[in-house]
C-alpha positions as CSV (number, residue, x, y, z in Angstrom):
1,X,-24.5,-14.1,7.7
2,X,-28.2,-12.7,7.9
3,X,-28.3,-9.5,9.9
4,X,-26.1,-6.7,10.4
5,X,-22.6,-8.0,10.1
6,X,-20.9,-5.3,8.0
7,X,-17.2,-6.0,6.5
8,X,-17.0,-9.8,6.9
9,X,-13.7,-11.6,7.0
10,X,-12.8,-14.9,6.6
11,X,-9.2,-17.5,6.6
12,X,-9.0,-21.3,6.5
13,X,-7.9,-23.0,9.6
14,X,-7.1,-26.9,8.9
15,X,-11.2,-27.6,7.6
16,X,-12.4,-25.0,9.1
17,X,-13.6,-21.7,7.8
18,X,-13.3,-18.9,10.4
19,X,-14.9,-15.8,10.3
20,X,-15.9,-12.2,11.8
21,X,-17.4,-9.1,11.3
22,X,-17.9,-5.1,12.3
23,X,-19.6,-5.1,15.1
24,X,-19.4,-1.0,15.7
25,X,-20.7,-0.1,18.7
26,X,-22.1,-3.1,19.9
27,X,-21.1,-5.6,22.5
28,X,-19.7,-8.7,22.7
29,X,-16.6,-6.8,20.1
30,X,-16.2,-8.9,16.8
31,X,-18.3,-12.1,16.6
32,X,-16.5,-15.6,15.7
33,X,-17.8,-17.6,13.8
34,X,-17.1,-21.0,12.0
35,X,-18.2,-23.6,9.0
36,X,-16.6,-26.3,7.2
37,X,-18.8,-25.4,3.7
38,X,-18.8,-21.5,3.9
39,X,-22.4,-21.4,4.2
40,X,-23.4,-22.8,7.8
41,X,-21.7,-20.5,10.2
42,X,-21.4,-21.1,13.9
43,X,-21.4,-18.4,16.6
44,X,-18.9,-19.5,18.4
45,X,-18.0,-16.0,20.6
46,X,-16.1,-12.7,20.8
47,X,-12.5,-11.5,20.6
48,X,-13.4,-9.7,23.1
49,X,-16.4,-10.6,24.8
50,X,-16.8,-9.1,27.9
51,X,-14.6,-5.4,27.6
52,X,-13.2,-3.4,25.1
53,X,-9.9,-2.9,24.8
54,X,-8.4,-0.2,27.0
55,X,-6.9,2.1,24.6
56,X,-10.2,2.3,23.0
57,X,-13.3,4.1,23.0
58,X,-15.5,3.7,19.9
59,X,-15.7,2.1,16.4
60,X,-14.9,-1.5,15.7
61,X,-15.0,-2.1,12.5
62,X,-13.3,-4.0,10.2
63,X,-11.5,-7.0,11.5
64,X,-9.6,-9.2,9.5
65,X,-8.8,-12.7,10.6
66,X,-5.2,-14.9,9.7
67,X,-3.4,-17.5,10.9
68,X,0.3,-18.1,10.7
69,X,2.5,-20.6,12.7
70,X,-0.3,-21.9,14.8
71,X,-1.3,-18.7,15.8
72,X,-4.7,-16.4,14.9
73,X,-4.7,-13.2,14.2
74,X,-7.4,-10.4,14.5
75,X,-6.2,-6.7,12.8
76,X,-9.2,-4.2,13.7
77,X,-9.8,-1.0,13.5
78,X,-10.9,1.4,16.9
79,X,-10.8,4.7,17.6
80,X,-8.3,5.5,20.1
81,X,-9.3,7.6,23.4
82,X,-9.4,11.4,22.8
83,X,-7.4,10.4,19.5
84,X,-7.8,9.1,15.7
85,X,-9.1,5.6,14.3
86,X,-6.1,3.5,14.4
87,X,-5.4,-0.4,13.3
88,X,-4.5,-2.3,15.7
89,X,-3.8,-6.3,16.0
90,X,-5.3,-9.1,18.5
91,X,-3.3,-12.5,18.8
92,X,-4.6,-15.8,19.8
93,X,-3.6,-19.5,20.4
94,X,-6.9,-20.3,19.6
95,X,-9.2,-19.3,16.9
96,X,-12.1,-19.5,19.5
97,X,-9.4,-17.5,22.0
98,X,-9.2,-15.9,24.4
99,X,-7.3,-13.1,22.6
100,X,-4.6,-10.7,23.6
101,X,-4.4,-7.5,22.7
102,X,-1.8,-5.8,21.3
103,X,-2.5,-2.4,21.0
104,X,-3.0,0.1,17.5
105,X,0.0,-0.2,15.1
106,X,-1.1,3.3,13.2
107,X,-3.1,6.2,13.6
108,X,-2.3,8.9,11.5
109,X,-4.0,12.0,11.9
110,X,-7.1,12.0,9.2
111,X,-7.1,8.2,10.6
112,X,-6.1,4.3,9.4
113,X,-8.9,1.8,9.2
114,X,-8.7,-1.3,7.0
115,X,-5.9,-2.7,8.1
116,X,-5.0,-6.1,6.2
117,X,-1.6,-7.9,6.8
118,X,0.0,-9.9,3.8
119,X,3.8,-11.2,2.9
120,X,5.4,-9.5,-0.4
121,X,6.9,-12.1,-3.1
122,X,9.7,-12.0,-1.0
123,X,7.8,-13.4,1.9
124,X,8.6,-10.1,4.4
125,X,5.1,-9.4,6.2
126,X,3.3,-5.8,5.3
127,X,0.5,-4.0,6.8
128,X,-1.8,-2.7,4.0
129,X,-4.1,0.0,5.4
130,X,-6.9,2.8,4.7
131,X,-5.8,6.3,5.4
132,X,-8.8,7.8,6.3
133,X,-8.9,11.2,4.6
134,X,-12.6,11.0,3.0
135,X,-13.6,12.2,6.6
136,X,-11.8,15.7,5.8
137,X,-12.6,16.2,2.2
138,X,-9.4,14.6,1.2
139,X,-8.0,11.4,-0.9
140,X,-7.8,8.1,0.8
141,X,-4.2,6.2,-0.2
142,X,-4.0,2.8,0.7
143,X,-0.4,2.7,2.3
144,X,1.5,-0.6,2.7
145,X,4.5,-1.0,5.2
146,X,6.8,-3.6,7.1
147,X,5.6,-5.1,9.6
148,X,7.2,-7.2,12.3
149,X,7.1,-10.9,13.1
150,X,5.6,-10.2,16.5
151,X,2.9,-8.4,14.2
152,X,3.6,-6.0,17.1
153,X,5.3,-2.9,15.2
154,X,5.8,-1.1,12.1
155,X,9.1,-0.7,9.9
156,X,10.8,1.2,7.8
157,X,8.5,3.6,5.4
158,X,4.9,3.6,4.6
159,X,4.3,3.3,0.6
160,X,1.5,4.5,-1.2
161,X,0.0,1.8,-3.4
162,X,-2.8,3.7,-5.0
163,X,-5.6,6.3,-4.1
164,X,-8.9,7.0,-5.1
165,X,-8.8,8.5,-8.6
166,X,-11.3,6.9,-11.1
167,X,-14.7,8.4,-10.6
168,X,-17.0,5.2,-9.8
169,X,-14.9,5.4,-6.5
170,X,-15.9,8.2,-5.1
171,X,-14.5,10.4,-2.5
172,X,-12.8,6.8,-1.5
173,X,-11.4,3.6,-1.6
174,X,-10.9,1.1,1.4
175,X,-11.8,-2.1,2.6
176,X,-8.5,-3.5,0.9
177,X,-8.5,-7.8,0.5
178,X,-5.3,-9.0,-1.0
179,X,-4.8,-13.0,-2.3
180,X,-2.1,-13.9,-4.9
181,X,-3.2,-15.4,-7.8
182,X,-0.4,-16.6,-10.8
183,X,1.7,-14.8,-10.2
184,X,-0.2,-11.5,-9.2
185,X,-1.1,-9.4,-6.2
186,X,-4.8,-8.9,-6.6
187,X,-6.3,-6.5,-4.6
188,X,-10.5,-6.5,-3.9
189,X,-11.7,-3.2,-2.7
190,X,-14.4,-0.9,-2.0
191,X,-15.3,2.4,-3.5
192,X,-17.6,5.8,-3.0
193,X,-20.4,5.4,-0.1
194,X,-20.9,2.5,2.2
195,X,-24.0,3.8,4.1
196,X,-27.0,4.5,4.8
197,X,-30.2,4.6,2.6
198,X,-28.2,6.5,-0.1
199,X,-25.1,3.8,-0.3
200,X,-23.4,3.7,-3.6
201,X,-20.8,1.6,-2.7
202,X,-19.3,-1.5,-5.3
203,X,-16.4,-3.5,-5.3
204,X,-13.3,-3.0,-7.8
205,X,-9.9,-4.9,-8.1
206,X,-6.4,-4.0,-8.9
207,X,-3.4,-6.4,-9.7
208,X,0.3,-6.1,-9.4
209,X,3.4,-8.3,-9.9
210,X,5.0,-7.0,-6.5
211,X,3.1,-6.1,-3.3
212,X,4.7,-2.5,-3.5
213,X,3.2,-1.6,-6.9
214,X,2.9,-0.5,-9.5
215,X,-0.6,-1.5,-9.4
216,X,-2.9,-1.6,-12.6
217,X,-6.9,-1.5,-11.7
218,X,-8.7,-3.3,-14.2
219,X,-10.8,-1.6,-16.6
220,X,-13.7,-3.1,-16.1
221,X,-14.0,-1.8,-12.6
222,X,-16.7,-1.6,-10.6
223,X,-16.4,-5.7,-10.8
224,X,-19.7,-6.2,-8.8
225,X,-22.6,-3.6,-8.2
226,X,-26.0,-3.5,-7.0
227,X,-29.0,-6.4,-8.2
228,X,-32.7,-6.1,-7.6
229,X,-32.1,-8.4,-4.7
230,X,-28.8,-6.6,-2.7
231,X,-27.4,-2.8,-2.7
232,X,-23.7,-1.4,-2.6
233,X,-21.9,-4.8,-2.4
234,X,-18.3,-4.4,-0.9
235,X,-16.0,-4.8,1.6
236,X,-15.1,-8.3,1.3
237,X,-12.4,-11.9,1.8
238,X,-11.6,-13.6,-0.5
239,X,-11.9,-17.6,0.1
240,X,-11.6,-20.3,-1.6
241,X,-13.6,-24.0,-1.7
242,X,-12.9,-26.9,-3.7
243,X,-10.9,-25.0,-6.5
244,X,-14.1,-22.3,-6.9
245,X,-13.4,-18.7,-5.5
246,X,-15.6,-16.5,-3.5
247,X,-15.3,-13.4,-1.6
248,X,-17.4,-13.2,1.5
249,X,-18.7,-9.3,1.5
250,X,-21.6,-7.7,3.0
251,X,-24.3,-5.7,1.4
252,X,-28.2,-4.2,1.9
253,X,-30.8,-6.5,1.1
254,X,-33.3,-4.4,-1.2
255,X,-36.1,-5.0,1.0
256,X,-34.7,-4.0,4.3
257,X,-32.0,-2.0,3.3
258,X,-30.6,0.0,6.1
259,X,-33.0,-1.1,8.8
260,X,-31.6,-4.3,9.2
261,X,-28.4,-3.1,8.2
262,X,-25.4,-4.7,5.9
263,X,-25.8,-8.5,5.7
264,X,-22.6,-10.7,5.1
265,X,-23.3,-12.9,1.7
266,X,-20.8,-15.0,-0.4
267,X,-20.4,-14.2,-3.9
268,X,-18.4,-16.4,-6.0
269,X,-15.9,-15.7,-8.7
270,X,-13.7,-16.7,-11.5
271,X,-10.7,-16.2,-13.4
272,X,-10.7,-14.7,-17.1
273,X,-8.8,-15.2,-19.9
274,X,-6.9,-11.7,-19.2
275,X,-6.4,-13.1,-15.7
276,X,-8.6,-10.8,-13.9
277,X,-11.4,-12.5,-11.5
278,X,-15.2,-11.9,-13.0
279,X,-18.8,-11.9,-11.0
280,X,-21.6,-13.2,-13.2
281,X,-23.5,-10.5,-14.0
282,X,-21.5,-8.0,-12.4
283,X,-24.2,-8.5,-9.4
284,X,-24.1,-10.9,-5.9
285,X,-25.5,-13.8,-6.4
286,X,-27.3,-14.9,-3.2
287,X,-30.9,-15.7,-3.7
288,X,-33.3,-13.6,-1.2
289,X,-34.5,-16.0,1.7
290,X,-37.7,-17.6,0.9
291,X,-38.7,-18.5,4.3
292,X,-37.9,-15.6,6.7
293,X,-39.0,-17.9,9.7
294,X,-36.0,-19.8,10.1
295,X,-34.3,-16.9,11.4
296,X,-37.1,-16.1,14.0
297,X,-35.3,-15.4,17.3
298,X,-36.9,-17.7,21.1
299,X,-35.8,-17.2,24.3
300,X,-37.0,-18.5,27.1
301,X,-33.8,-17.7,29.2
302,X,-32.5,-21.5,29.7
303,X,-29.4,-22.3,31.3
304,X,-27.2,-20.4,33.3
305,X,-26.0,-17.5,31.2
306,X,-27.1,-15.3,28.8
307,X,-26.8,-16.6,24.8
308,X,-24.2,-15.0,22.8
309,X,-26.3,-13.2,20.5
310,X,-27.5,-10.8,22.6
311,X,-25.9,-7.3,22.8
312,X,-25.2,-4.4,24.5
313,X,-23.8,-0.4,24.0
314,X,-19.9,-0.8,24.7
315,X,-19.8,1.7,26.8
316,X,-22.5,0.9,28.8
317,X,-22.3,-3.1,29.7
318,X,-25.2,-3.9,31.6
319,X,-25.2,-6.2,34.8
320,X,-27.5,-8.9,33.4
321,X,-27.9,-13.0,34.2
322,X,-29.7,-15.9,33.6
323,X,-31.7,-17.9,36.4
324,X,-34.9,-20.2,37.0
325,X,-35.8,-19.7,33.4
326,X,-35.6,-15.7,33.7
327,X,-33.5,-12.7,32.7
328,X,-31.6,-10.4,35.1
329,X,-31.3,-7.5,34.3
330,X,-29.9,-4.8,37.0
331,X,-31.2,-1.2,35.7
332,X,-30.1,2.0,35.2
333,X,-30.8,5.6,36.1
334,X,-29.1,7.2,33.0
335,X,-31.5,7.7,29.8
336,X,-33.1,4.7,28.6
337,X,-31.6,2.8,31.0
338,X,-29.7,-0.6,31.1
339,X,-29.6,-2.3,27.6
340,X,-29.4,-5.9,26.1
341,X,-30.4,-6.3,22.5
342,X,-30.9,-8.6,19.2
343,X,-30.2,-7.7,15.6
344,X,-32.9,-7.9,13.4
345,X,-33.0,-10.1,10.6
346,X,-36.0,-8.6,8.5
347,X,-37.4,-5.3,8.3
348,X,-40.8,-6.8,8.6
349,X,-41.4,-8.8,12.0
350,X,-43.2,-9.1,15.4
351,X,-41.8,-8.8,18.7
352,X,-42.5,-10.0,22.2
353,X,-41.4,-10.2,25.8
354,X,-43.0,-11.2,29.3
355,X,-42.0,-8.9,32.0
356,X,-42.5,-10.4,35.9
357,X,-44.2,-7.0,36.8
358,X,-45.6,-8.7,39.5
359,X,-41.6,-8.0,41.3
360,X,-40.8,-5.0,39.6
361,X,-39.6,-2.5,41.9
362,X,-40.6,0.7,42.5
363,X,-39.1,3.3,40.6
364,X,-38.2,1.0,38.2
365,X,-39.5,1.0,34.4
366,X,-38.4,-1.9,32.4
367,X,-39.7,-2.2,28.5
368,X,-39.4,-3.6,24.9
369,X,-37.8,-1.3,22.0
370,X,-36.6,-1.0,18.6
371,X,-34.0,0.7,18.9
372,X,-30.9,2.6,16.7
373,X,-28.7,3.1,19.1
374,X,-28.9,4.5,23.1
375,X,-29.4,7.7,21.6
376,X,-32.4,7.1,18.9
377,X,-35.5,4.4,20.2
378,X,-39.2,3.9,20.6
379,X,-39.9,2.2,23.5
380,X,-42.9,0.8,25.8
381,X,-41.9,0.9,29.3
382,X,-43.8,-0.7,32.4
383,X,-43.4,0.9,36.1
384,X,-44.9,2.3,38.9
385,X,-48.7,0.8,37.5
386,X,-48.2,2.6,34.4
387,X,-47.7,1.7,30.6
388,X,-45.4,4.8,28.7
389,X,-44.5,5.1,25.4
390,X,-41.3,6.9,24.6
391,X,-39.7,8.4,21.8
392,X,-35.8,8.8,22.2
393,X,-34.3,11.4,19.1
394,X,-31.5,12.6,19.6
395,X,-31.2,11.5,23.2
396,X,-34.2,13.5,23.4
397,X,-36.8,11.8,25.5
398,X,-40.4,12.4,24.8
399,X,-43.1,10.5,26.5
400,X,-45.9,9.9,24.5
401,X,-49.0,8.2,26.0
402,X,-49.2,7.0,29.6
403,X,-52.2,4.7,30.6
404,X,-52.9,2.8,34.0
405,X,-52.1,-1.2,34.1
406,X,-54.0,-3.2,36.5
407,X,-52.2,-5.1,38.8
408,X,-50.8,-8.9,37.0
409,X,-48.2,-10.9,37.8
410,X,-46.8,-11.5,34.0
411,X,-47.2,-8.4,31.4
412,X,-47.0,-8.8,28.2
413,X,-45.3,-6.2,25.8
414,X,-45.0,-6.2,21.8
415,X,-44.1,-4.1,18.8
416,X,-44.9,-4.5,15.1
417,X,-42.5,-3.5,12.5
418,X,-43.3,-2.7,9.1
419,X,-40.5,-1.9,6.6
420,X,-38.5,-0.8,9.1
421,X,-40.6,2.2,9.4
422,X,-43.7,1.9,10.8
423,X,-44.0,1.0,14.4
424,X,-47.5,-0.2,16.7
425,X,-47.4,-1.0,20.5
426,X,-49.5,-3.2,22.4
427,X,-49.4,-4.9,25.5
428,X,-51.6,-8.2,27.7
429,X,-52.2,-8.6,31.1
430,X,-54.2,-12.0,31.1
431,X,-52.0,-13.7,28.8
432,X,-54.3,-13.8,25.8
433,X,-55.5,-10.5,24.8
434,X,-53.5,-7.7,23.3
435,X,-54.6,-3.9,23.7
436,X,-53.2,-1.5,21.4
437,X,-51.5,1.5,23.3
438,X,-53.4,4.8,22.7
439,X,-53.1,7.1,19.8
440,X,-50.8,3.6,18.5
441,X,-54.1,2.8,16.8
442,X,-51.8,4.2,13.9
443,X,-48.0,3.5,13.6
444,X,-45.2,5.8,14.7
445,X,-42.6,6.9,11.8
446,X,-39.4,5.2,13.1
447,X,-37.0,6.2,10.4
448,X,-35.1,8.0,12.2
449,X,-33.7,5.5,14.3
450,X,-31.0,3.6,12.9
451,X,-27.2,5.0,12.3
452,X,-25.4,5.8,9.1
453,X,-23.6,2.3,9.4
454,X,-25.9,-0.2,12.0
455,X,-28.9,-2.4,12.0
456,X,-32.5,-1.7,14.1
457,X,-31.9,-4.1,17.2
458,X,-34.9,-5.0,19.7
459,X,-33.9,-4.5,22.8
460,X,-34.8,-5.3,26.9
461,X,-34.5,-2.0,28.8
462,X,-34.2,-1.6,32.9
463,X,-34.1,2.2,33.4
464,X,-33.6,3.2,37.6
465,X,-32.1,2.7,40.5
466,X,-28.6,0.7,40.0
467,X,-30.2,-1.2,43.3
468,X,-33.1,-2.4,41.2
469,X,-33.2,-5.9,39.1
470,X,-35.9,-6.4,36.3
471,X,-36.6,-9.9,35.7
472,X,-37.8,-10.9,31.9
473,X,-39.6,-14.1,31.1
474,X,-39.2,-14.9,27.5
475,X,-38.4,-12.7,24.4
476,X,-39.9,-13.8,20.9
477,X,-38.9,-12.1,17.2
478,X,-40.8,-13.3,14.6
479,X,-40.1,-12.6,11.1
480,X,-42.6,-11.5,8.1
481,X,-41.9,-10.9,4.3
């Protein structure tokens, strides 16, 4: 799963693999995808693809798909309005959906993230969840308790399976993935940092005969670390195919690291003689992508809607549509305005999109940007006969460089990325020749822009009046080494 698609999950439905993934806070919530070889995945769509749900605000991380008795499962994590994270469960008919929500099972006060339900050896259904105390400079137990068959409440008392006490973990563990394996509970988990361009995150595993302890961690823990190819490999699945054993986890790809953001890969597994799995080479094993191109991202806004990769921020869905071959996009007065985005899928790439500035109102900017989130961009915005370059830190708008456009029906507008980092503007007015945006003659530092836990995306903006609608032509990524 090239891109950022942090804490991937997956479960076997009939001959099909299902699967999802983080998708923080970005719209559609939780991607669904599908494959019958664990390798090809399918978008497919969203548990919830047009609105959060409503006792959420923020952070959705973590989802963990199951099915049971012809029904699928999704237990997420979200932060509840005005109150902690919380797990929470989704239920479908469907693995495609559409999915009901059923509200947050837990939220204790330092928070419960991870959730991940499994039957005991007496085949009574648990919860097994994160408490979240590494946010306030405390442990981080992994608690298991009963849950009902509705999947709809707790029972009984929480127990404490294990915290975070050997030091390659850290100041946690988390991302708890149970399967039972002769006779054992085996726990795959993450330890110490998950994030950012100083991650040390890596995977460990614990066994026990019963689901409520005691558990013993293997010895041999961390299980699977960092490669030259992928950093701070964790938060996984397991899955199996034709009698081999994977888990599906996400990590940084060396050469992007956290500008693309936490890629899902597939690492496979065995069983040793001592009965505890083994990685080859303690490392991932998927080979770095030789041709970047195939992931090269076209859109020249076909059909009648928009296509299911694109995002937005969750709290701030845009109005957008797809007609005649062009995107609609109705703007926004409030910062950089109304928002649809991609992930990026190398650090390295080249961007493009035709604006119809020929109709753009008045008032009105509309623009291509890399962006971190609505709070952290560069951007090149088009409006009012003008080309402006902004910088967005901090929610901090600064505008660069302006410069006068002549009048043209179609405008070109594209950014270069290099390592994530560096950043050049340009823009075309005739179709064929680009001009570099002044003082761009040099590249702008972007690492500021992405967040401890997401991805660059590249994104369509519409900033003014909510009476105004922007009208894009096509929109091009294409990938470099």
């Amino acid at each position: 799963m090239p891109g950022d698609f942090p804490d991937p999950t997956v479960t076997k439905i009939g001959d099909t693999y299902w699967a999802s993934a983080t998708s923080a806070e970005w719209g559609s919530i939780f991607p669904l995808f599908k494959s019958t070889n664990l390798v090809t995945w399918e978008l497919v769509g969203h548990v919830f693809p047009d609105s959060m749900p409503g006792w959420a605000e923020a952070s959705f991380w973590a989802p963990e798909i199951s099915h049971e008795n012809g029904k699928t499962y999704i237990c997420y994590t979200a932060r509840q309005k005005n109150g902690p994270l919380c797990v929470a469960i989704a239920s479908a008919d469907d693995p495609a959906g559409p999915y009901t929500d059923h509200g947050p099972l837990i939220g204790q006060c330092n928070g419960s993230i991870d959730g991940f339900p499994v039957r005991d050896e007496h085949g009574e259904l648990y919860m097994v969840w994160k408490e979240d105390g590494n946010a306030y400079g405390e442990p981080t137990p992994i608690w298991a308790q009963r849950l009902n068959e509705e999947r709809t409440a707790l029972l009984g008392e929480q127990v404490e399976l294990f915290r975070n006490d050997a030091r390659w973990e850290g100041n946690l563990v988390e991302g708890s993935a149970i399967v039972r394996h002769e006779g054992y509970f085996y726990m795959f988990y993450a330890g110490n940092g998950c994030c950012g361009s100083g991650c040390t995150y890596a995977t460990g595993v614990a066994r026990s005969r019963s689901l409520l302890g005691p558990w013993e961690k293997n010895e041999q823990n961390p299980i699977l670390t960092k490669n030259k190819t992928w950093n701070c490999p964790g938060h996984g699945t397991v899955a199996e195919y034709n009698g081999r054993w994977f888990l599906l986890h996400h990590a940084y790809h060396a050469s992007s690291h956290e500008f693309v953001g936490r890629q899902g890969i597939l690492s496979e597994f065995t069983w040793n003689e001592q009965g505890w799995p083994e990685f080859e080479g303690i490392s991932p094993q998927a080979a770095p992508l030789q041709n970047v191109g195939v992931l090269n991202v076209t859109d020249n806004f076909t059909g009648n809607k928009l296509a299911g990769t694109w995002q937005w921020p969750i709290c701030k869905q845009p109005v957008a549509s797809v007609s005649d071959g062009q995107l609609l996009l109705n703007a926004c007065p409030e910062n950089l305005g109304a928002m649809v985005a991609q992930r990026t899928y190398a650090a390295t790439y080249k961007t493009t999109a035709t604006l119809d500035f020929g109709t753009l109102p008045a008032r009105t900017f509309a623009g291509l940007a890399a962006v971190g989130d609505p709070q952290n961009a560069l951007a090149l915005m088009a409006g009012d006969g003008m080309l402006q370059l902004w910088s967005v830190k901090a929610g901090q708008t600064q505008c660069l460089i302006k410069v006068s456009v002549e009048e043209c029906e179609s405008l070109g507008l594209r950014f270069e990325a290099w390592g994530g980092q560096r950043y050049r503007f340009s823009y075309c007015t005739n179709g064929v020749t680009w001009q570099a945006m002044p003082m761009n003659s040099f590249a702008l530092n972007g690492t500021y822009l992405p967040p401890w836990d997401r991805g660059i995306r590249v994104g369509l903006l519409a900033q003014g009046p909510e009476t105004a609608t922007v009208a894009f032509n096509d929109f091009t990524i294409r990938n470099q080494r």
